[in-house]
C-alpha positions in Angstrom: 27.8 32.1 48.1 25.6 34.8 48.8 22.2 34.2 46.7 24.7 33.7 43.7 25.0 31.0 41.4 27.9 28.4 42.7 30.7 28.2 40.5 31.4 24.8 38.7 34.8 23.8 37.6 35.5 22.0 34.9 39.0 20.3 33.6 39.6 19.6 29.6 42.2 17.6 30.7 41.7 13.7 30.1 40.3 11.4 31.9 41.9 9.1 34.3 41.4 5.4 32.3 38.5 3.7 33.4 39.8 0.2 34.7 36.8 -2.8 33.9 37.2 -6.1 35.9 36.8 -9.0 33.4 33.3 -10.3 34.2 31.9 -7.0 33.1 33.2 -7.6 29.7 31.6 -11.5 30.0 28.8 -9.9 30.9 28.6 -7.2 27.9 29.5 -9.6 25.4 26.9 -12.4 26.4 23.7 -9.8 26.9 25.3 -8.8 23.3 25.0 -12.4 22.1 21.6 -12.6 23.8 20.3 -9.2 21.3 21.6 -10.7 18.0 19.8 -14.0 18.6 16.4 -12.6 19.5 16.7 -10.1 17.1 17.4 -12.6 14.3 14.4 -14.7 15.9 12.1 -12.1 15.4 13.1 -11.4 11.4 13.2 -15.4 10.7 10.4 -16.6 12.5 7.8 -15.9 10.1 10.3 -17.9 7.3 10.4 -21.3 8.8 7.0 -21.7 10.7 3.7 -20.1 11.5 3.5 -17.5 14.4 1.0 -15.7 16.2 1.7 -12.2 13.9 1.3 -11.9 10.8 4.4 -12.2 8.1 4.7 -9.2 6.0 3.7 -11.7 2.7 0.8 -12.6 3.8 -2.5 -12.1 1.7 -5.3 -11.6 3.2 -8.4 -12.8 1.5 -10.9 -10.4 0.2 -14.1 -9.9 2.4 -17.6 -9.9 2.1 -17.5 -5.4 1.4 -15.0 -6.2 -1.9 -18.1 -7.1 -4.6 -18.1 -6.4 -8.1 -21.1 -4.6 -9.4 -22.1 -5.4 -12.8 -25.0 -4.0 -14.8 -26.2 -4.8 -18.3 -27.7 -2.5 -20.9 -29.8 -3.6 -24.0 -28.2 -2.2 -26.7 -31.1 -0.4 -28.0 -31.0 2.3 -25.2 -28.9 5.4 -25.7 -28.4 6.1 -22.2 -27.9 3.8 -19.0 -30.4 3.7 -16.2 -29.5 4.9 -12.9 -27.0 2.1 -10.9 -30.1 0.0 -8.3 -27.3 0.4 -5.1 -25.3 3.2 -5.3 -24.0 2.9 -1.7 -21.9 0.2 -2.3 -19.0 0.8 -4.1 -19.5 4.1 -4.8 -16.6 5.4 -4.0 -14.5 3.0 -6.7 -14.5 4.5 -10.3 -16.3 2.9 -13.4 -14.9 0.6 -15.1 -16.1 1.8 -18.9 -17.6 -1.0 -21.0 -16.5 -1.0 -24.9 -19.4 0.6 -26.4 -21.1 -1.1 -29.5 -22.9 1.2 -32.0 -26.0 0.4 -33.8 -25.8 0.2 -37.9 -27.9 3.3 -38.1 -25.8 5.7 -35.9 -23.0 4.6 -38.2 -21.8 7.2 -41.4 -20.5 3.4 -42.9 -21.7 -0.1 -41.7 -19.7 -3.2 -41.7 -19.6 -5.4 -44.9 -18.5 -8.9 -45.1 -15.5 -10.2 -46.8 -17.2 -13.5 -48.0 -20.4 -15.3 -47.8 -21.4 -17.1 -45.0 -21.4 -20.7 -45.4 -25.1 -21.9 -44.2 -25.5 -25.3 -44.7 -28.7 -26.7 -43.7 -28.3 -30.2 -41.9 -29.9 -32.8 -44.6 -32.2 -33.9 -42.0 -34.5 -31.1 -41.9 -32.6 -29.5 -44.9 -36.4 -30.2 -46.9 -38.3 -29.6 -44.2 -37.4 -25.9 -43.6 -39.1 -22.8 -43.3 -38.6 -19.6 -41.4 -36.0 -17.1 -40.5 -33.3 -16.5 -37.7 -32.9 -13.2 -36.4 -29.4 -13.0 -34.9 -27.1 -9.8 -33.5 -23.5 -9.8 -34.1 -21.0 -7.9 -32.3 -18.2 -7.0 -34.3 -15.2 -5.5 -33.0 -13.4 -2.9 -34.5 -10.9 -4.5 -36.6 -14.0 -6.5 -38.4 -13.9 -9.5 -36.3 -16.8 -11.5 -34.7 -16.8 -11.1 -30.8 -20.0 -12.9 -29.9 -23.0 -14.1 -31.9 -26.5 -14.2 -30.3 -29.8 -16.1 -31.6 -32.2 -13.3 -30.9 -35.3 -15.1 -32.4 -36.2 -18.0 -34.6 -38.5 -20.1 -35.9 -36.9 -22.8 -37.3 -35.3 -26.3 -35.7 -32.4 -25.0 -33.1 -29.6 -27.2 -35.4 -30.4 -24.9 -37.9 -30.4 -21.5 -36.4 -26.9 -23.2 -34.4 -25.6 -24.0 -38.2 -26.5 -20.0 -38.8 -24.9 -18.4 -35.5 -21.6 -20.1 -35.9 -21.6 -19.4 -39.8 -21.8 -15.7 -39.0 -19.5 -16.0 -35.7 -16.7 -17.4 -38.3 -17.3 -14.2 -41.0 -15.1 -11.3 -41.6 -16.0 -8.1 -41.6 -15.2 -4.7 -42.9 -15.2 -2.8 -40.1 -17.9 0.2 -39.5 -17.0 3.5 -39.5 -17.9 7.1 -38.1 -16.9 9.9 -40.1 -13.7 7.5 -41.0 -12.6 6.2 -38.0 -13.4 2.4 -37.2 -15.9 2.3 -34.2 -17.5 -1.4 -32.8 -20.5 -2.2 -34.0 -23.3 -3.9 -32.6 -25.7 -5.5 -36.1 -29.0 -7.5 -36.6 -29.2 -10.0 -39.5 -32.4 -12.0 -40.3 -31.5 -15.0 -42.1 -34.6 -16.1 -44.4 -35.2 -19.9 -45.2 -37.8 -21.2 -47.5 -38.6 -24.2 -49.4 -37.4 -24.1 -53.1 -39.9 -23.8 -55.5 -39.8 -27.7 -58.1 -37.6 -26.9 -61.0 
């Protein structure tokens, strides 16, 4: 060889056929057997009973870090405070709520359709005196969203009679600089005795 690589010889020819006795081929077929059934374990398992892993449906229930932070804001205020916890959650994005406008940042305030119908139980219908302040928030196609008694000074059946007289109203929407906006509006509702014919 002398310090030289050795020469390896190789033949293209075929090879001679390899000659199997039959309990290799037993043998192949059942450890082949044996694969398919524990792989086909393994993908139905989690179909027809629990198991110690967990299936690829499941849900897991949300924990005790997945809280919704909610804040409200009187509708008076032009701007929001800042949030009281900013570390949690503050890594999610706002949800935006709708905003409400007051009648006097409106160009033209909502009008209603029809009168309210306020019909004073007979009860106390003599009886009364006094006014109900309530706010209406009035969505942008002139509907009612939500009624509120924000002061009164008359018997609650009455100023109850007055919130769902107003909750049931239509409006003409609000508008800024023509184009319908939500409206958040304050209507005192004035009661009196009626002076003898």
């Amino acid at each position: 060889m002398n310090g030289g690589f050795p020469r390896a010889y190789f033949s293209f020819g075929a090879p001679p056929p390899a000659v199997y006795p039959a309990a290799d081929w037993r043998r192949l077929g059942a450890a082949l057997a044996a694969s398919c059934l524990v792989h086909a374990a393994l993908v139905l398992v989690p179909y027809f009973g629990s198991s110690s892993t967990a299936s690829p449906r499941s849900v897991q229930k949300p924990g005790p870090g997945r809280v919704l932070d909610l804040r409200l804001v009187q509708a008076d205020s032009a701007e929001a405070g800042p949030a009281p916890n900013r570390a949690r959650g503050s890594n999610h994005l706002p949800i935006r709520a709708p905003t409400y406008y007051r009648t006097d940042q409106l160009t033209k305030p909502p009008r209603p359709t029809s009168e309210p119908r306020l019909e004073v139980p007979k009860s106390v219908a003599r009886s009364v005196s006094g006014k109900v302040v309530l706010k209406l928030w009035i969505n942008e196609l002139g509907r009612v969203e939500s009624v509120e008694v924000e002061s009164s000074n008359v018997p609650e059946t009455v100023s109850a009679t007055a919130a769902a007289a107003f909750g049931k109203l239509r409006f003409v929407p609000g508008e800024i600089d023509g184009r319908r906006v939500r409206t958040l509006m304050t209507i005192e509702v004035a009661y009196g005795k009626r002076p003898p014919p």
